[in-house]
C-alpha positions in Angstrom: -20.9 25.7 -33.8 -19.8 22.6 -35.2 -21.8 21.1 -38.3 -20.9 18.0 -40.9 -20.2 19.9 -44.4 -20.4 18.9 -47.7 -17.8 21.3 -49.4 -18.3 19.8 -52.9 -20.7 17.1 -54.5 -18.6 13.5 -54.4 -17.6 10.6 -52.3 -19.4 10.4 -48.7 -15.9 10.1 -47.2 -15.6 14.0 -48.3 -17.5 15.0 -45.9 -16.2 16.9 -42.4 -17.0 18.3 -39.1 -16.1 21.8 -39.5 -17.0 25.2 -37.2 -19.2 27.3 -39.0 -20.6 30.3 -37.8 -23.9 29.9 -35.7 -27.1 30.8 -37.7 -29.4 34.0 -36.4 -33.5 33.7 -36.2 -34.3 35.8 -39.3 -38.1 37.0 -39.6 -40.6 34.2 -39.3 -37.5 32.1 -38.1 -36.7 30.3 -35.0 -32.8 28.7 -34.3 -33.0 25.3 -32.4 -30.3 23.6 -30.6 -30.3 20.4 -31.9 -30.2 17.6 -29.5 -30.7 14.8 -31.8 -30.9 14.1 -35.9 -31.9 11.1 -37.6 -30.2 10.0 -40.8 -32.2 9.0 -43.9 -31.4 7.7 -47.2 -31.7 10.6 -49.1 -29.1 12.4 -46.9 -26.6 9.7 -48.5 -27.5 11.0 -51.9 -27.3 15.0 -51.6 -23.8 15.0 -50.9 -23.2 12.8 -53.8 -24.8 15.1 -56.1 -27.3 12.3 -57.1 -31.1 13.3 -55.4 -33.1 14.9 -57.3 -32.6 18.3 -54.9 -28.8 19.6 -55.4 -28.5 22.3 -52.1 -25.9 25.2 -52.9 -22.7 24.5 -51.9 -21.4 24.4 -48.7 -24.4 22.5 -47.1 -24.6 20.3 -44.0 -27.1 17.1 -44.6 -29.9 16.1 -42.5 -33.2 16.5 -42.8 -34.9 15.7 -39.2 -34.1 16.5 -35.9 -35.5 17.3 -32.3 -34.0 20.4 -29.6 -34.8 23.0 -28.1 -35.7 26.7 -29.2 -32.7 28.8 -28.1 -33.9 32.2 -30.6 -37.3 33.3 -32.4 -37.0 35.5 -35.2 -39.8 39.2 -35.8 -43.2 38.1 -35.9 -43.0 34.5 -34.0 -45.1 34.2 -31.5 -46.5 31.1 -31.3 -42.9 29.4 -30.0 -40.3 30.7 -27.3 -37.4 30.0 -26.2 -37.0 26.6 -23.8 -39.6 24.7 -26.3 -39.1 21.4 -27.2 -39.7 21.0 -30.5 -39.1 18.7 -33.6 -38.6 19.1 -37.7 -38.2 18.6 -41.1 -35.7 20.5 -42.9 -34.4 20.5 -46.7 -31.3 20.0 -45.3 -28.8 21.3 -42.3 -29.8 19.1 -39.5 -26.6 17.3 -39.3 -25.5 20.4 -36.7 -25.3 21.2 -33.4 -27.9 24.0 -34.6 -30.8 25.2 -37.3 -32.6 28.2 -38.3 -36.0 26.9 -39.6 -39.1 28.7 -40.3 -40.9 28.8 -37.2 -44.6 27.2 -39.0 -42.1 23.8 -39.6 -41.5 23.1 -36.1 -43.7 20.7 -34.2 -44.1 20.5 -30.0 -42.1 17.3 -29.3 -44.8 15.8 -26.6 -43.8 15.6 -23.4 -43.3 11.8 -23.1 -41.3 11.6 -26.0 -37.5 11.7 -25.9 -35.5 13.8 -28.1 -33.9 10.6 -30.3 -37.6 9.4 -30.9 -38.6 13.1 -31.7 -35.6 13.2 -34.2 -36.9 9.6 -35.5 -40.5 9.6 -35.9 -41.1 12.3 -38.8 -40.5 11.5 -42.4 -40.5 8.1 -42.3 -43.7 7.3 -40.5 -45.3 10.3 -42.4 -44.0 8.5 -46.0 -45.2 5.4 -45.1 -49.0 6.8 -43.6 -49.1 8.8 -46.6 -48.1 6.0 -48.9 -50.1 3.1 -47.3 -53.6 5.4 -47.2 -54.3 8.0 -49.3 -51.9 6.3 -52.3 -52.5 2.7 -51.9 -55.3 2.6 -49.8 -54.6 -0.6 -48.2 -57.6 -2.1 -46.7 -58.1 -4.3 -44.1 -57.3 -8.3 -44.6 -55.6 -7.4 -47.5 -51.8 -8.5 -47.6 -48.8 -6.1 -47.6 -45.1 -6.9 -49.3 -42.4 -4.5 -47.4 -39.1 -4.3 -49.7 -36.1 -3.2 -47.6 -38.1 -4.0 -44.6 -35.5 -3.2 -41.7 -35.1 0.3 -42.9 -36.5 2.9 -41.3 -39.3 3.4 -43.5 -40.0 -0.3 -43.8 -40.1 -0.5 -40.2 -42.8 2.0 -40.4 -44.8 0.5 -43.2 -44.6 -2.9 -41.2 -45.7 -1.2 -38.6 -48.8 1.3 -39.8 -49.7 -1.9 -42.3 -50.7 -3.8 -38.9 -52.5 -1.1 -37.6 -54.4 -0.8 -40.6 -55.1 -4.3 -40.4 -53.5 -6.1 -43.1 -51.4 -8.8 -43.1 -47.5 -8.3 -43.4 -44.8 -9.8 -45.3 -41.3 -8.5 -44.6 -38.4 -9.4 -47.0 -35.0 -7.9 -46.2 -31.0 -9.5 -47.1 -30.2 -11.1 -43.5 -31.6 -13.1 -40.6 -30.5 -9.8 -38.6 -32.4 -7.5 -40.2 -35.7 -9.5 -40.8 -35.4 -10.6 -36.6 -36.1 -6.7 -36.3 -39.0 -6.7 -38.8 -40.7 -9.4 -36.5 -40.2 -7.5 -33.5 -42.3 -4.5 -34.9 -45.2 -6.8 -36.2 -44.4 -8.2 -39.2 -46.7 -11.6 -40.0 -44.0 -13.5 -42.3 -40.5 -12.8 -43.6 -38.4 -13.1 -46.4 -34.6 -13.3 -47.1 -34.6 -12.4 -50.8 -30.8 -13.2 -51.0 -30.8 -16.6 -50.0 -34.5 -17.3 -51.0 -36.5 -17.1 -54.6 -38.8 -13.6 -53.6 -41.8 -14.3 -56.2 -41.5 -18.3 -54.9 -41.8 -17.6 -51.2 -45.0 -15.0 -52.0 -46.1 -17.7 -54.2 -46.2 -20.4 -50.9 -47.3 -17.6 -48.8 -50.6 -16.6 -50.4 -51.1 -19.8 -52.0 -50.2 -18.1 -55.6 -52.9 -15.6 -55.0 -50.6 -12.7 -54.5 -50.3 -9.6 -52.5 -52.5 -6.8 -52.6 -49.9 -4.2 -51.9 -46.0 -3.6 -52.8 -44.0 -0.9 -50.2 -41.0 -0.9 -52.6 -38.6 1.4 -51.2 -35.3 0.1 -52.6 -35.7 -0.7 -56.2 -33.0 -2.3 -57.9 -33.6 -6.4 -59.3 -36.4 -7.4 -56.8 -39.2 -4.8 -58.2 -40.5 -6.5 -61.0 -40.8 -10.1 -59.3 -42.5 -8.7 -56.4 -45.2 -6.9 -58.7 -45.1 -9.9 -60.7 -46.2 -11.7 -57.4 -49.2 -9.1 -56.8 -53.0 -10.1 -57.0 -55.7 -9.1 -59.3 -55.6 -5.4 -58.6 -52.3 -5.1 -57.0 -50.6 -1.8 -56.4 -46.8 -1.4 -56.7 -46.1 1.5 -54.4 -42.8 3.0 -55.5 -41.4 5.0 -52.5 -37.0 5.0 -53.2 -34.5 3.2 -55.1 -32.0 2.4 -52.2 -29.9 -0.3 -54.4 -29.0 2.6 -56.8 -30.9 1.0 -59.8 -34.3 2.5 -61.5 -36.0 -0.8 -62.4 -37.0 -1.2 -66.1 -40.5 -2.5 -65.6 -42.3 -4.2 -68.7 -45.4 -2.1 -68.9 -47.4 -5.5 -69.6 -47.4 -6.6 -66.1 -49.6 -3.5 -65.3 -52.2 -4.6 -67.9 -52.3 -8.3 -66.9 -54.3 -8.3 -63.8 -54.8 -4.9 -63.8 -52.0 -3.7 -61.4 -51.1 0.1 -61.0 -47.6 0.9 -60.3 -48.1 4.4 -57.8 -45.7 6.8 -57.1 -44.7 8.2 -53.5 -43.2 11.5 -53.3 -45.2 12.8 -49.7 -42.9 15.8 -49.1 -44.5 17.7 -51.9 -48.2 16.4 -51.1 -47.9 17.3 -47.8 -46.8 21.1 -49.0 -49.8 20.8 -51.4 -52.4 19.4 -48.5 -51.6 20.9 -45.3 -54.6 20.2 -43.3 -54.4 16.6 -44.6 -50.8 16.0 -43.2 -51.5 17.7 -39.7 -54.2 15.2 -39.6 -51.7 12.5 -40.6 -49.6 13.7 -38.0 -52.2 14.1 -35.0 -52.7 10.0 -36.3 -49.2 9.0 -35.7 -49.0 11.3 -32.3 -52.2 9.3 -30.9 -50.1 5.8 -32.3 -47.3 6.9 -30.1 -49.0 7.7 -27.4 -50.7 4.2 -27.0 -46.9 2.6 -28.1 -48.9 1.2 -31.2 -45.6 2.5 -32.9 -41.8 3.1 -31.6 -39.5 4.2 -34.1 -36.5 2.1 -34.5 -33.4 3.8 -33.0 -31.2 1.2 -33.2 -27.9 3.7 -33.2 -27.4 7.0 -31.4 -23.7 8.2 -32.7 -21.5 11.9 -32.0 -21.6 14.0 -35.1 -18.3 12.7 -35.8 -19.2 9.7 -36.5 -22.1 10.8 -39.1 -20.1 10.1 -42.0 -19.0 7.0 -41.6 -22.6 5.9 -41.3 -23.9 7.4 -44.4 -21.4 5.6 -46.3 -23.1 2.0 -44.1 -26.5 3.3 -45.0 -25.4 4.5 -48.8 -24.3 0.4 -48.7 -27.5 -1.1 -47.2 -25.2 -2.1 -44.1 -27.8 -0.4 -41.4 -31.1 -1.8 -39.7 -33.9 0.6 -38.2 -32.8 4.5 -37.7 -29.5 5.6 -36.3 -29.5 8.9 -34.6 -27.4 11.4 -34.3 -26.4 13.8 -31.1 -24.7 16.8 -32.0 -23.7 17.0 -28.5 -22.3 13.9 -27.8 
């Protein structure tokens, strides 16, 4: 089979389509052939060396995908060959396939296609995670989405509305915050061209938002907490520019903000029952098209590179999507 491979921690660029021998369904395993996998911003930094996970080497990137079941390992019997399914993966879904322990995969419903399937998971699940059980956003309260064109600011924009709060979106370009309208967001914000805390500051009459979805990091961190209300909560979910922000602790005390960290893939290995129930949620979202991940790409594997180095540079809007196939 053919797979992108990541030979040696470095430069995106490094990366290659290779042929690599096809994986086997090993005991509690199944092998899917992968129809579609979506690229996410900590794909960009495994193969650098710089996440906080280093896979051994070689490793193909890729943590999401959709396909169908081709094998099932000893002792699956709850999934057979023909399903269609979707999952998360450490990494190895940049691939035409993937063994993956059988409990991971999820039955892609039936009115969902494969580049959705391959779409929806960890960023919607982030954001649900982040925007309820960490900040607990409550209705009429207002949202700030950082990086808001990304995939997982499309989702917070999204699951923000739905929870009934009202949206801000800042993002770098007229492009990119055009997109965060069309998925519901109530204002927007180009925080290169404009002042960030001096557009919240006209926006919520200097009151402040309630809630920061700060995905990206980097300079515009500190003047959007600065720009929170009494009680606001800085959600911090990525650093996407590539700088950790050196936060004056102060502006926690003064109006008694909380700056919260986001890290769902180990809270949903540590609450299971709450994540399938998370997951049911977004399912039942989908289902009434209250939410439609953002595939704004679909690219051939060999193309997969070139976009991480786009996404590693903030150059992308929404999800792009890769088809092994293709």
């Amino acid at each position: 089979m053919k797979a992108l491979v990541c030979n040696e921690y470095g430069p995106i660029e490094n990366l290659k389509v290779e042929d690599v021998p096809s994986p086997s369904a090993g005991p509690g395993q199944v092998v899917v052939s992968i129809q579609a996998a979506a690229l996410n911003f900590p794909d960009a930094l495994m193969v650098q060396g710089l996440y906080q996970v280093k896979p051994a080497l070689p490793f193909s990137p890729g943590a999401e995908f959709s396909g169908v079941v081709k094998a099932i390992g000893e002792g699956v019997d709850h999934v057979k060959v023909g399903d269609r399914v979707m999952a998360l993966v450490p990494h190895g879904a940049l691939a035409e396939e993937c063994a993956v322990d059988a409990r991971a995969v999820i039955p892609l419903p039936e009115d969902m296609d494969f580049a959705t399937g391959a779409a929806l998971l960890l960023t919607y699940c982030t954001s649900l995670h982040a925007l309820k059980d960490i900040a607990k956003l409550a209705a009429g309260e207002t949202l700030l989405v950082l990086g808001a064109s990304g995939g997982v600011g499309i989702a917070a924009i999204e699951i923000g509305k739905l929870m009934g709060a009202r949206v801000i979106a800042a993002a770098s370009s007229a492009e990119k915050l055009a997109l965060c309208r069309e998925h519901g967001a109530d204002e927007t914000i180009d925080y290169v061209s404009e002042d960030l805390r001096g557009r919240l500051d006209a926006l919520t009459d200097k009151r402040g938002v309630d809630v920061v979805y700060d995905p990206v990091g980097g300079t515009h961190s500190e003047a959007a907490l600065r720009a929170t209300a009494w009680g606001g909560r800085l959600l911090v979910v990525g650093f996407a520019a590539g700088d950790i922000p050196r936060i004056p602790l102060n502006l926690a005390l003064l109006k008694e903000r909380a700056i919260l960290g986001v890290y769902w893939g180990d809270w949903a290995r540590r609450n299971p029952k709450d994540q399938q129930a998370h997951l049911l949620q977004l399912l039942a979202w989908f289902r009434k098209q209250q939410i439609a991940p953002p595939v704004t790409e679909q690219i051939p594997l060999a193309g997969a590179a070139a976009a991480l180095q786009r996404m590693a540079g903030r150059q992308l809007r929404g999800k792009i999507v890769v088809l092994p196939g293709a």
